[in-house]
Residue frames as qw, qx, qy, qz and C-alpha x, y, z in Angstrom:
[[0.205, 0.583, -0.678, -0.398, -64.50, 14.98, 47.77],
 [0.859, 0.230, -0.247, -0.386, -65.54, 11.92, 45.82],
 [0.554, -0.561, 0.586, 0.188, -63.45, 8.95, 46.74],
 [0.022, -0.662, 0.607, 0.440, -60.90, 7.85, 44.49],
 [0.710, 0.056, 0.685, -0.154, -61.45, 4.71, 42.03],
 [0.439, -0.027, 0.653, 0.617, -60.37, 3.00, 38.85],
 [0.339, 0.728, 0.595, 0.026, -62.97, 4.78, 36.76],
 [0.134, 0.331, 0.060, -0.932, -63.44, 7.87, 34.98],
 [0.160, 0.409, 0.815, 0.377, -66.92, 8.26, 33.15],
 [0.112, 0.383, -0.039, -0.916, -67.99, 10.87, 30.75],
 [0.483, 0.529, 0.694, 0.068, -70.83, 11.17, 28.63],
 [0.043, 0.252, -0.394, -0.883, -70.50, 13.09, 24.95],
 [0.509, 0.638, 0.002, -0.578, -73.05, 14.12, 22.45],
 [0.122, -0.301, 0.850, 0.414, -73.20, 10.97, 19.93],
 [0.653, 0.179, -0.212, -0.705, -75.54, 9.86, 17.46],
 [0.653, 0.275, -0.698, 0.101, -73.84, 6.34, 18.42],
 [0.657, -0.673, 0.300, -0.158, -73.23, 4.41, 21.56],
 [0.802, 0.225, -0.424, 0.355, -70.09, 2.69, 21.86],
 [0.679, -0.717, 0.143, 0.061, -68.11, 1.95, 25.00],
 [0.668, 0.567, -0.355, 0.325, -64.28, 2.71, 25.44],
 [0.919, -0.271, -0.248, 0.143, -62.59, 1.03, 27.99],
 [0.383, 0.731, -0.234, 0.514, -59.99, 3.19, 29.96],
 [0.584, -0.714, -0.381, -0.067, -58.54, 2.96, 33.42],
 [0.312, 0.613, -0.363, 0.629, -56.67, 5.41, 35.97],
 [0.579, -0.504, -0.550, 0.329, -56.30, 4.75, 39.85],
 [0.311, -0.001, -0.088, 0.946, -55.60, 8.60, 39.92],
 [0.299, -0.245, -0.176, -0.906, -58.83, 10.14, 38.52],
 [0.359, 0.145, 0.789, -0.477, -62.58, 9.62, 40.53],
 [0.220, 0.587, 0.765, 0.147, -65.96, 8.99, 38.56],
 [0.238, 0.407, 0.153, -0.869, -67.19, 12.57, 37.26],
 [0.345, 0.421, 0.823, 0.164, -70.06, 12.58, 34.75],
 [0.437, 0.466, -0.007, -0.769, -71.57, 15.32, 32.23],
 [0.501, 0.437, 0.746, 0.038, -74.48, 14.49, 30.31],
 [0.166, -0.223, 0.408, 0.870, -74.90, 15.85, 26.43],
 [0.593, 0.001, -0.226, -0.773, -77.73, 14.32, 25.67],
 [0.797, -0.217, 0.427, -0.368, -79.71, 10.99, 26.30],
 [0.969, 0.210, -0.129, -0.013, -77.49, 9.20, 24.55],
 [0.424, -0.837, 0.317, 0.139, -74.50, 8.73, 26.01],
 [0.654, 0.575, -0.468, 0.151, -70.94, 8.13, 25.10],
 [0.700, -0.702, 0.122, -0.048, -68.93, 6.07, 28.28],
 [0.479, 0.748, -0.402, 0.224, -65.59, 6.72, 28.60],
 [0.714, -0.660, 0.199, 0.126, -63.07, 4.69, 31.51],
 [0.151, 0.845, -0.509, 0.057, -59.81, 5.59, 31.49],
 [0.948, -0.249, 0.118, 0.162, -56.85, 2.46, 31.54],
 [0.375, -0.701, 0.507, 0.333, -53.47, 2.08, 31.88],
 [0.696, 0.172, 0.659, 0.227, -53.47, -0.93, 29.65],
 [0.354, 0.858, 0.363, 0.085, -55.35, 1.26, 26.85],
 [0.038, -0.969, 0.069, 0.233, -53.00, 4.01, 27.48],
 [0.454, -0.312, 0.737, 0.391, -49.75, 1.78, 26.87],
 [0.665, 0.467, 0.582, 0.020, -51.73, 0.67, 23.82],
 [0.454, 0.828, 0.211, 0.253, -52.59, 3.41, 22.39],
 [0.123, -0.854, 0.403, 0.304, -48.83, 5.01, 22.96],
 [0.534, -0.129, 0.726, 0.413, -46.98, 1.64, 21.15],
 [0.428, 0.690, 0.541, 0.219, -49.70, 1.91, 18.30],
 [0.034, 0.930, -0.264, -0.255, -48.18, 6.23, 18.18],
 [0.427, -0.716, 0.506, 0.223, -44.99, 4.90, 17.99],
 [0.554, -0.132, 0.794, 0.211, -45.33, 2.24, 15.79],
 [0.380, 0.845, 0.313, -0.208, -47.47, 4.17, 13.22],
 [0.467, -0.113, 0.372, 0.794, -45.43, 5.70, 10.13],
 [0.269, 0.250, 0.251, 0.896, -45.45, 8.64, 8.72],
 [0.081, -0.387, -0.171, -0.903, -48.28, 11.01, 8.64],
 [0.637, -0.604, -0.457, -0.142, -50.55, 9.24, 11.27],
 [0.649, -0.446, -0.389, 0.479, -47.96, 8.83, 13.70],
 [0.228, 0.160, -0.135, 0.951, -47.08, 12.94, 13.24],
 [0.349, -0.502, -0.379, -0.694, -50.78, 13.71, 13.19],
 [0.654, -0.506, -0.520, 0.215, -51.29, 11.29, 16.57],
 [0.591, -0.190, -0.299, 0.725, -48.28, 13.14, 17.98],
 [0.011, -0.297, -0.157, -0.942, -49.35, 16.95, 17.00],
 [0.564, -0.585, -0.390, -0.434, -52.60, 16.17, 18.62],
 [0.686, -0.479, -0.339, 0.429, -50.94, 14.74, 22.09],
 [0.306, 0.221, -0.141, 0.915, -49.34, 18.29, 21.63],
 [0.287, -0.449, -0.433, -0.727, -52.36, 20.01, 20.96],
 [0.757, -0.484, -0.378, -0.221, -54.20, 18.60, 24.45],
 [0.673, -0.302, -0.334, 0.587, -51.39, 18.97, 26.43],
 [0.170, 0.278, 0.064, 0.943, -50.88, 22.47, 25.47],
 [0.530, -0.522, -0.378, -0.551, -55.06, 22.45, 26.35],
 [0.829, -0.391, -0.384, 0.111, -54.40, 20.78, 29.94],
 [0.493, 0.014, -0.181, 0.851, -51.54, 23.15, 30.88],
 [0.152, -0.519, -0.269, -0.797, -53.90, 26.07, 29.94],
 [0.715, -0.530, -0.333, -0.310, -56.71, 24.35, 32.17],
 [0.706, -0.566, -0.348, 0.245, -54.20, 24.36, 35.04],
 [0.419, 0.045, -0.032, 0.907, -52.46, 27.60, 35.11],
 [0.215, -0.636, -0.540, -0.508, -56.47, 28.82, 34.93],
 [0.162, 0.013, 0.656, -0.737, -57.96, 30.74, 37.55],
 [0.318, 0.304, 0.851, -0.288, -61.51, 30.08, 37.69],
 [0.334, 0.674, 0.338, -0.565, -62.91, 32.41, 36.23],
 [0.483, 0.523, -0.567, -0.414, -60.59, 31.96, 33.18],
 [0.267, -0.122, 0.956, 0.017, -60.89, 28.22, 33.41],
 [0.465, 0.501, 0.680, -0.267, -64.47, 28.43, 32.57],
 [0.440, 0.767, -0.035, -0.466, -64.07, 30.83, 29.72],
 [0.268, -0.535, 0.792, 0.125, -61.22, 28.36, 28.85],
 [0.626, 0.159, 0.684, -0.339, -64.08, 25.84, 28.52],
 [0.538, 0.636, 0.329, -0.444, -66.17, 27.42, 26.78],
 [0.266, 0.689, -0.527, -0.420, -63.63, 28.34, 23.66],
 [0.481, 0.269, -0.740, -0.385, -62.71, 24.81, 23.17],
 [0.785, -0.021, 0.304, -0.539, -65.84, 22.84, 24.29],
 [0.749, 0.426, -0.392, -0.322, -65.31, 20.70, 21.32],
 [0.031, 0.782, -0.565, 0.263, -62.49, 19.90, 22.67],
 [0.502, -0.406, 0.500, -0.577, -63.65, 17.52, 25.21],
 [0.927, 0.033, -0.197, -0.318, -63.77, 14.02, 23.75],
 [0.978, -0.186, 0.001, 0.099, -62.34, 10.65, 24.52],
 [0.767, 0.084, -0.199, 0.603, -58.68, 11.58, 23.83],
 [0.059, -0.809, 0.179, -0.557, -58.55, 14.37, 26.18],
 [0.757, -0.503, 0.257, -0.330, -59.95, 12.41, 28.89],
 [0.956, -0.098, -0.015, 0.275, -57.38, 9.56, 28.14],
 [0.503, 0.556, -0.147, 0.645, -54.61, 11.85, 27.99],
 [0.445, -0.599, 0.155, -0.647, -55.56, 13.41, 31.16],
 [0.932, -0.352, 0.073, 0.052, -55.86, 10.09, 33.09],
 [0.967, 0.106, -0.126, 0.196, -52.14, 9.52, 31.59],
 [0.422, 0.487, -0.369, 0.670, -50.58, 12.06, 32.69],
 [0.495, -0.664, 0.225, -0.513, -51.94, 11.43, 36.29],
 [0.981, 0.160, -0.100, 0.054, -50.37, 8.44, 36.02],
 [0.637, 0.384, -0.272, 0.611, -47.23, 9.55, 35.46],
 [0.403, -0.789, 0.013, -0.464, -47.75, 11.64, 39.11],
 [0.590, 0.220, -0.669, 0.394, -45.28, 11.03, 42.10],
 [0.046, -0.049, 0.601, -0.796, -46.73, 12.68, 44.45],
 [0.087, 0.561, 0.799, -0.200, -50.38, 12.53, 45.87],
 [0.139, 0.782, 0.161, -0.586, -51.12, 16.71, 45.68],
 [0.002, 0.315, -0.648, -0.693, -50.27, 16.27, 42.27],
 [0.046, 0.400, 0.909, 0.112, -52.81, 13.01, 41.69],
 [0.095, 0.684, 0.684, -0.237, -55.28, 15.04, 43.58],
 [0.051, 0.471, 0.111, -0.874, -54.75, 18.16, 41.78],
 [0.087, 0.156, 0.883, 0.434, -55.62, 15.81, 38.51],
 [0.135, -0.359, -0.909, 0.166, -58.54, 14.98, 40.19],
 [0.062, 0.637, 0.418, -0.644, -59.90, 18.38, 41.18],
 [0.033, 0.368, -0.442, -0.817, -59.07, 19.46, 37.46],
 [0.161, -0.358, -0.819, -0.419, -61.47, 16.73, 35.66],
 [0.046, -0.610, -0.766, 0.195, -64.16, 17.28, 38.33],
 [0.050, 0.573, 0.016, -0.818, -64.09, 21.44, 37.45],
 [0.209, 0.199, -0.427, -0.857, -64.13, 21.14, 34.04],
 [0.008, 0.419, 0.906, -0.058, -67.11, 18.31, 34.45],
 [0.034, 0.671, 0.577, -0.463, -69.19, 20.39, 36.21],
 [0.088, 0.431, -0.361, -0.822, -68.07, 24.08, 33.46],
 [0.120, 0.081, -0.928, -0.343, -69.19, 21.20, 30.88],
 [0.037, -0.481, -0.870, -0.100, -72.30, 20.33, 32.30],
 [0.088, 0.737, 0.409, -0.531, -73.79, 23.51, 33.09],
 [0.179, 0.409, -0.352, -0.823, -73.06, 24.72, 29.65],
 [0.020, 0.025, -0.930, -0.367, -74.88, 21.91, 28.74],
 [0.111, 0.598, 0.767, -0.206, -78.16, 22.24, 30.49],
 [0.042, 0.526, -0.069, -0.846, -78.02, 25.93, 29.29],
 [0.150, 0.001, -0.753, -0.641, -77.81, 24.43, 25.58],
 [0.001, 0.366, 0.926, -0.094, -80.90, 22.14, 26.91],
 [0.032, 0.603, 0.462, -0.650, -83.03, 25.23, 27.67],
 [0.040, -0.356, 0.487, 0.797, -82.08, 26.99, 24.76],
 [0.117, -0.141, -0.893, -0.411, -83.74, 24.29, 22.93],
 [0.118, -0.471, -0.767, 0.420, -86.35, 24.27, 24.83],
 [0.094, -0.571, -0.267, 0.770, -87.15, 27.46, 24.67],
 [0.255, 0.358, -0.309, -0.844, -87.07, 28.04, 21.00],
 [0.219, -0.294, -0.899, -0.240, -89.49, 25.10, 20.57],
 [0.160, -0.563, -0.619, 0.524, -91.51, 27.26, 22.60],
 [0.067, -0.377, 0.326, 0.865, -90.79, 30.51, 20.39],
 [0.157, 0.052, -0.775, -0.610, -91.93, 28.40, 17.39],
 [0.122, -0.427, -0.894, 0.059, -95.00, 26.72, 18.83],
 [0.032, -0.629, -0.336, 0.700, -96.20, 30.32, 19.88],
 [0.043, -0.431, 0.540, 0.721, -95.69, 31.67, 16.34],
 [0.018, -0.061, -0.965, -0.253, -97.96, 28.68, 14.82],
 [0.136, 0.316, 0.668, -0.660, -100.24, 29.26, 17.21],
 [0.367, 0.421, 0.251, -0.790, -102.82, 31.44, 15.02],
 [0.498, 0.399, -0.647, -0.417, -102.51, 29.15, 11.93],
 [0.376, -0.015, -0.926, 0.025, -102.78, 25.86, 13.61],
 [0.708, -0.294, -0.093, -0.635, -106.59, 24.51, 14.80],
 [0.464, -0.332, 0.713, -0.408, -106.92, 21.90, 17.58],
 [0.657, 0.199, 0.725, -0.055, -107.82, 18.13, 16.52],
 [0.526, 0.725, 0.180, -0.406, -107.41, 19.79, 13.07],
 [0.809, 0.185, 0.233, 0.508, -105.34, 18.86, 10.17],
 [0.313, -0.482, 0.196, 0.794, -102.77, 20.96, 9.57],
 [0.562, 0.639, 0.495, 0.172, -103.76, 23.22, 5.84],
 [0.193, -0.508, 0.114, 0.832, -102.15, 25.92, 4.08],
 [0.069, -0.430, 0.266, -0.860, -103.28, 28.77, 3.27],
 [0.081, 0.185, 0.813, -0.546, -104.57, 29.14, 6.63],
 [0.026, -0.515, -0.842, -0.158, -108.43, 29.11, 6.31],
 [0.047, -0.980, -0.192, -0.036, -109.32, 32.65, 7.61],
 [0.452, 0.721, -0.075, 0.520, -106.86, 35.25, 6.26],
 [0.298, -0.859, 0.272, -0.316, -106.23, 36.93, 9.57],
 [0.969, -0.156, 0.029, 0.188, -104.59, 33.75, 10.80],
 [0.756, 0.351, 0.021, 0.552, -101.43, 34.76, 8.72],
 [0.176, 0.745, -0.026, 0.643, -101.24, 38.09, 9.52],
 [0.820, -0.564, 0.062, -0.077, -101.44, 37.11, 13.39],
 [0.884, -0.229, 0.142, 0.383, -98.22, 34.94, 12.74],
 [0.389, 0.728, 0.012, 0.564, -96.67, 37.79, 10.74],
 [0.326, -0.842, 0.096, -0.418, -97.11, 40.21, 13.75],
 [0.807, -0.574, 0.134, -0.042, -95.62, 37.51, 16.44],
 [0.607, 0.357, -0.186, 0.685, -91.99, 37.18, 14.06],
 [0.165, 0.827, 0.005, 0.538, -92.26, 40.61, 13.83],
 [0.489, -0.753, 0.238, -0.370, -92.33, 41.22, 17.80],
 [0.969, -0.099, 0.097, 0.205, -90.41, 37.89, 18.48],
 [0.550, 0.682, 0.045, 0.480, -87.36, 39.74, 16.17],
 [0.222, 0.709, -0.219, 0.632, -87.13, 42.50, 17.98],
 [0.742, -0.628, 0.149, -0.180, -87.21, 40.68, 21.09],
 [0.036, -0.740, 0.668, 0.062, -84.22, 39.00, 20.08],
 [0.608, -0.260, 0.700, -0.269, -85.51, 35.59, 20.16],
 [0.936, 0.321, 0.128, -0.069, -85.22, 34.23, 16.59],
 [0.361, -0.663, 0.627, 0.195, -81.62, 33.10, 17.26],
 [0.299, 0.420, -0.767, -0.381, -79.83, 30.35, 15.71],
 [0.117, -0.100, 0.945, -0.288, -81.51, 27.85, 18.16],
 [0.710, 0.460, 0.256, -0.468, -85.05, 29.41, 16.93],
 [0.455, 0.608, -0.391, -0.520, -83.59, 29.12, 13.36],
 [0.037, -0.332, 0.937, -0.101, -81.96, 25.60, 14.32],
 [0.254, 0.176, 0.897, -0.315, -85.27, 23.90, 15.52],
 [0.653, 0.543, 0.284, -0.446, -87.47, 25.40, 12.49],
 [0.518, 0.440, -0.726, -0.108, -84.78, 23.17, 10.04],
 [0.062, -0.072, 0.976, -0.196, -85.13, 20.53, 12.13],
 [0.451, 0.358, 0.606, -0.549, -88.86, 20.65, 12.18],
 [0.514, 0.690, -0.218, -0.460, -88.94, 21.44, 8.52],
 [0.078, 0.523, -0.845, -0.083, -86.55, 18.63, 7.76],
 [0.262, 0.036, 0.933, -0.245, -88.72, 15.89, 9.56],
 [0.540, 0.415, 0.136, -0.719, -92.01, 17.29, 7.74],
 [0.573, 0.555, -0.429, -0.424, -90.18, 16.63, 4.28],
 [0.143, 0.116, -0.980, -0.080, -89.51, 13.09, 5.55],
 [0.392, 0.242, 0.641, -0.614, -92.66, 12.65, 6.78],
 [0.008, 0.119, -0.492, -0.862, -94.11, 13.46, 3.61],
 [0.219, -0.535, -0.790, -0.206, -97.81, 13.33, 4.74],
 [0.221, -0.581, -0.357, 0.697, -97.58, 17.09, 6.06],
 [0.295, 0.493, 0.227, 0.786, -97.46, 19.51, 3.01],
 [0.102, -0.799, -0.253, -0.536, -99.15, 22.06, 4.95],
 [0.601, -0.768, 0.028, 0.220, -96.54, 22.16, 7.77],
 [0.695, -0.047, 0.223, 0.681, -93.90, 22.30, 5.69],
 [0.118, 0.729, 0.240, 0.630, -95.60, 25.51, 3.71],
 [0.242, -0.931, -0.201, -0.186, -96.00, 26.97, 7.08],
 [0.782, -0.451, 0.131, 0.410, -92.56, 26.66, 8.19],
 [0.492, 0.224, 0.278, 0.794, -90.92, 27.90, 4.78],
 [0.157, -0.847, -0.424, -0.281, -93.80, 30.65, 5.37],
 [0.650, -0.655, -0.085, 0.375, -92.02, 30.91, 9.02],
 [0.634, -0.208, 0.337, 0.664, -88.30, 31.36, 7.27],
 [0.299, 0.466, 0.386, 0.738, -89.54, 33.76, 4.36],
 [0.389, -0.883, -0.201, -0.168, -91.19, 36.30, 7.30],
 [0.648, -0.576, 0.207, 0.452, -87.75, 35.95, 9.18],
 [0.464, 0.190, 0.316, 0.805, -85.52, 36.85, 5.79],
 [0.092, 0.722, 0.241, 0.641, -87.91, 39.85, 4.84],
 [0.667, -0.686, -0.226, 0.184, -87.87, 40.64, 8.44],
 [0.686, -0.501, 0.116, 0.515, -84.02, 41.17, 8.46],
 [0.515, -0.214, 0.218, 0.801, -83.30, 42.12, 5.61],
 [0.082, 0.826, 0.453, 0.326, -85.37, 45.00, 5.40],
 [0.469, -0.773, -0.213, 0.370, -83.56, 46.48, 8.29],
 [0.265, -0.473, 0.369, 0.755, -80.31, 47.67, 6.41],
 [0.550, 0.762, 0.298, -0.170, -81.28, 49.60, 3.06],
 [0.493, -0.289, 0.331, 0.751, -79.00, 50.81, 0.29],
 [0.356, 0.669, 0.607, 0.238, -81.36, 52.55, -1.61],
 [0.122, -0.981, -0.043, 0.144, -79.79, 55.83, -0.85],
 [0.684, 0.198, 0.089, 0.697, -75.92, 56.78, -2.40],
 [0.267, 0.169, 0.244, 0.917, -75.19, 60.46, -2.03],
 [0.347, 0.503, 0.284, -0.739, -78.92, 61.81, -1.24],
 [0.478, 0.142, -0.413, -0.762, -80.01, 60.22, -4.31],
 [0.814, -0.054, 0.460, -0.351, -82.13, 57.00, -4.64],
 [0.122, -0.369, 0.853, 0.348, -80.84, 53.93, -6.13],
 [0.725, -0.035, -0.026, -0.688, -83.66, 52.70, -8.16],
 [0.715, 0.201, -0.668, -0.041, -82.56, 49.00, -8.58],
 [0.173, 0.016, -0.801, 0.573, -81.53, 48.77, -5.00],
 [0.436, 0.066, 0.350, -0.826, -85.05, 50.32, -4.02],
 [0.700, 0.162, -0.255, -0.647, -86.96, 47.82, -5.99],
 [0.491, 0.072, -0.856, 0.142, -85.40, 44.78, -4.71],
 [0.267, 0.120, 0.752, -0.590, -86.26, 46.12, -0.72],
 [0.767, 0.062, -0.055, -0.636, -90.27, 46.43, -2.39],
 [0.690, 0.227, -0.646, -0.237, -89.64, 43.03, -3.08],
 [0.372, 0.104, -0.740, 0.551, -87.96, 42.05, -0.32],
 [0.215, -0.020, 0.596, -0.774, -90.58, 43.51, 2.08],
 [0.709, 0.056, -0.315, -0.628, -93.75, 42.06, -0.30],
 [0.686, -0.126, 0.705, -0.128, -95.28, 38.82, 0.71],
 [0.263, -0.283, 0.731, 0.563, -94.16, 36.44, -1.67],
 [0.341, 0.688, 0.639, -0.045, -98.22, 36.51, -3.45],
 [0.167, 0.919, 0.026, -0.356, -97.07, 40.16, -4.55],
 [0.377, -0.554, 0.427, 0.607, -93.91, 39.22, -6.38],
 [0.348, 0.446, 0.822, 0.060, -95.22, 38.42, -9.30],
 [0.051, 0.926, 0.357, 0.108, -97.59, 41.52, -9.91],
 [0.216, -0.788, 0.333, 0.471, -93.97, 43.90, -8.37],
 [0.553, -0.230, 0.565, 0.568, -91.70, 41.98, -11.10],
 [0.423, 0.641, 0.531, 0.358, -94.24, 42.86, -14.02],
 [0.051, 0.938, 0.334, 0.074, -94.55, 46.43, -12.91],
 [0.324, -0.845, 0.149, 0.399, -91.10, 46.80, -12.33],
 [0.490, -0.547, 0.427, 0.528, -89.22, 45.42, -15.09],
 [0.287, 0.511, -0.246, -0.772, -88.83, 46.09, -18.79],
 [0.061, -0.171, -0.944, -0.274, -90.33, 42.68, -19.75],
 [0.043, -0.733, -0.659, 0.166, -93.71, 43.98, -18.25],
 [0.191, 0.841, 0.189, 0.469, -93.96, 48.03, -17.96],
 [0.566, -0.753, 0.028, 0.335, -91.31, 48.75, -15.66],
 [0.512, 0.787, -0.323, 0.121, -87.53, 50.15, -16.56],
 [0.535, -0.566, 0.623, -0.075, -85.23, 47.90, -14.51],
 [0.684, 0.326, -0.598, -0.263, -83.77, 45.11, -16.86],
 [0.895, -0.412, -0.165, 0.033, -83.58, 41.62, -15.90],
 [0.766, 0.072, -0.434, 0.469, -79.90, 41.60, -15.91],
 [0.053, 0.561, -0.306, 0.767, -79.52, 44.79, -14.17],
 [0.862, -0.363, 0.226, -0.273, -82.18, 43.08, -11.03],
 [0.906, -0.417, -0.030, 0.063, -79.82, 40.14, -10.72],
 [0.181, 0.507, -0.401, 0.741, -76.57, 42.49, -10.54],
 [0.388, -0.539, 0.149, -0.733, -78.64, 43.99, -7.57],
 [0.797, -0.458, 0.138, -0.367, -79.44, 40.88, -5.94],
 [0.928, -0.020, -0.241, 0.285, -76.20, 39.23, -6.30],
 [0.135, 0.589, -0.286, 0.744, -74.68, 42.33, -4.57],
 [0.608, -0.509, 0.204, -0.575, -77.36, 41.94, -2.04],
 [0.953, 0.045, -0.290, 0.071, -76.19, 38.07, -1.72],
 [0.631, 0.445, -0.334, 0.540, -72.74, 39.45, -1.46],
 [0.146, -0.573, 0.252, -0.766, -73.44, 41.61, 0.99],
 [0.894, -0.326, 0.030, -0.306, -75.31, 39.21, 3.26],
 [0.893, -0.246, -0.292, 0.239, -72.55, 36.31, 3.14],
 [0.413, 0.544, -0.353, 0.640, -69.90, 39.31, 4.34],
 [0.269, -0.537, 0.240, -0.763, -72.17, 40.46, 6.86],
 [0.898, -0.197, -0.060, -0.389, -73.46, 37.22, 8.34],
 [0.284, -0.425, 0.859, 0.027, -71.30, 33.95, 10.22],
 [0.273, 0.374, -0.829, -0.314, -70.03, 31.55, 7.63],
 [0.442, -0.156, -0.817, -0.335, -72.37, 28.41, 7.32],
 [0.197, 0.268, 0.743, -0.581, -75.06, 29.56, 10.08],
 [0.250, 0.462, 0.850, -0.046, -78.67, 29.30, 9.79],
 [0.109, 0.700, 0.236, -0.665, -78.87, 32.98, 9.44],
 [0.124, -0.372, 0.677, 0.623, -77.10, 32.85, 6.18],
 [0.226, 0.103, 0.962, 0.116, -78.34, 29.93, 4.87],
 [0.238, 0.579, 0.780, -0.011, -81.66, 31.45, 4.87],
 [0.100, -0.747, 0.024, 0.657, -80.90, 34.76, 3.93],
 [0.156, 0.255, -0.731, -0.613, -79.23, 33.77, 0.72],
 [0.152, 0.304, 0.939, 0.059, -82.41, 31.15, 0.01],
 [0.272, 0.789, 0.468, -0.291, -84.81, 33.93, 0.50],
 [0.126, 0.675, -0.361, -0.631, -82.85, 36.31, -2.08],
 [0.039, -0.206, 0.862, 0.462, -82.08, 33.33, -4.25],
 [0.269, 0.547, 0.767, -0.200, -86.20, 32.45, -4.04],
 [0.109, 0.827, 0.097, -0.543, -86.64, 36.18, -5.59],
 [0.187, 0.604, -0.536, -0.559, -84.12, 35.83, -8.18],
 [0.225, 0.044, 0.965, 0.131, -85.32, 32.41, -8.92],
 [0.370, 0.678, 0.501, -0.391, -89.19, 33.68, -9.41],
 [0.124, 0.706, -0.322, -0.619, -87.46, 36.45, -11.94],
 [0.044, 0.293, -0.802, -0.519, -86.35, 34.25, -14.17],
 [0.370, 0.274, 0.880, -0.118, -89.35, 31.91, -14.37],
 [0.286, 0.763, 0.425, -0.393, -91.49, 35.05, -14.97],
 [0.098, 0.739, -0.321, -0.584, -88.87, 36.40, -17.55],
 [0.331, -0.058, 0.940, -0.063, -88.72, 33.09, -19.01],
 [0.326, 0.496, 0.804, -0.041, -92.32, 32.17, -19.30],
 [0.002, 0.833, 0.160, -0.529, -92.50, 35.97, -20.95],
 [0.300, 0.682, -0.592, -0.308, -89.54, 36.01, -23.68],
 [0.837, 0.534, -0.097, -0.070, -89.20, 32.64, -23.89],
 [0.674, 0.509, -0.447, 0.296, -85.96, 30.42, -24.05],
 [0.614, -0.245, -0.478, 0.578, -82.86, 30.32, -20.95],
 [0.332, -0.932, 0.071, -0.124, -82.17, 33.07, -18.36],
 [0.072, 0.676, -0.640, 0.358, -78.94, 33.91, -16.64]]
């Protein structure tokens, strides 16, 4: 067991450094790292007295808010000791978030307020569990990352030339169709999570500041329009009843076409070229298919995000082409 001392220091996941002074002669030193920046937290009495007069002395809506929160964290700290282990950790996990600077002062202050020692020390064993829960969900995250920066770099792979500037299109055709195949098999391996999906927006992001890449950025959006047609080819609705829906069936063509074919599909499908699908009736169809996607999909994740983009890329093309064709606005 660690020996005892005025400290507690935690490190949090901040785009900032800033130190906040806190001490507790109850809790020992425990440490989880988020990332290489750190966030250092010591618990004080002083601080604690502070920041209870400043509650108190607060009006109206702060001081309820302050006070709803001290609820809130106590309610969280009761939980965490009524835990067995195994639910302590799953405890964790649910409210990870959880974990910032006014837990851990809130925590020191009610070891404070301890009369007995097997109380202090049960304080004591409580930070240093959830520390450790904390940091191993952290190195996990680490890997994660890791890993799908691995994913992606593999993926590239047949499109990107050694000592070579990046170019798009790739220079020999097969190139593409290589990186096509490795989604494809990547997919059904499970491995284009959110963390793949996470680190090709982040990579894509830095390009477009960069702006002296253009031909990473094409291959990346390349990356993300293979992943949409990818998925959402899987679930069809082109069937009702044993019949075929033609409007729904002409979106998946679309939807499974690289994006060189749309173009040459929209002419042939709709009734601006020598097809019988109006426009308006195609973006009915693909704001259904929108609809469908943000039901089926979790609320502002990457999956989404790019789902709707690649549909909204389709129904964006439409109009250009219907547009540059008849002339005048579009829906």
């Amino acid at each position: 067991m660690a020996t005892t001392i005025n400290a507690v220091t935690c490190s949090f996941l901040s785009p900032t450094r800033f130190p906040v002074t806190l001490h507790s002669p109850s809790l020992p030193i425990f440490r989880a790292r988020f990332d290489s920046t750190e966030l250092l937290v010591n618990c004080s009495n002083s601080s604690v007295v502070r920041r209870r007069r400043s509650v108190l002395k607060a009006g109206g809506k702060g001081a309820e808010q302050a006070f709803m929160k001290t609820v809130e964290i106590d309610r969280l700290i009761d939980t965490i000791r009524t835990s067995n282990p195994r639910e302590l950790e799953q405890v964790v996990v649910e409210n990870i978030l959880a974990f910032g600077p006014d837990f851990w002062i809130r925590l020191a202050a009610r070891a404070d307020t301890c009369k007995s020692e097997d109380d202090k020390k049960d304080y004591e064993e409580l930070a240093q569990s959830v520390m450790s829960i904390v940091d191993r969900l952290v190195h996990k995250t680490e890997e994660k990352i890791e890993t799908s920066t691995d994913v992606l770099t593999k993926i590239l792979k047949p499109v990107i030339y050694e000592n070579e500037e990046i170019s798009w299109p790739p220079r020999n055709p097969d190139s593409l169709k290589l990186m096509e195949e490795e989604i494809t098999e990547r997919e059904k391996e499970g491995q284009l999570d959110e963390g793949f999906l996470s680190e090709v927006n982040a990579q894509l992001r830095q390009a477009k500041e960069d702006k002296d890449k253009p031909g990473l950025q094409a291959m990346l959006q390349k990356v993300l329009q293979i992943y949409a047609s990818k998925v959402l080819e899987k679930r069809s609705y082109a069937k009702k009843g044993g019949e075929i829906v033609v409007r729904e069936k002409f979106l998946e063509s679309i939807i499974e076409a690289p994006e060189s074919s749309w173009n040459k599909l929209l002419l042939e499908g709709l009734t601006i070229g020598k097809g019988e699908i109006s426009p308006e009736e195609f973006y009915a169809v693909i704001k259904k298919r929108i609809e469908r996607v943000l039901i089926r999909t979790e609320g502002g994740s990457y999956e989404q995000r790019v789902l709707v983009e690649y549909l909204k890329g389709i129904e964006s093309r439409t109009q250009e082409i219907v547009q540059a064709l008849q002339g005048g606005s579009t829906q």
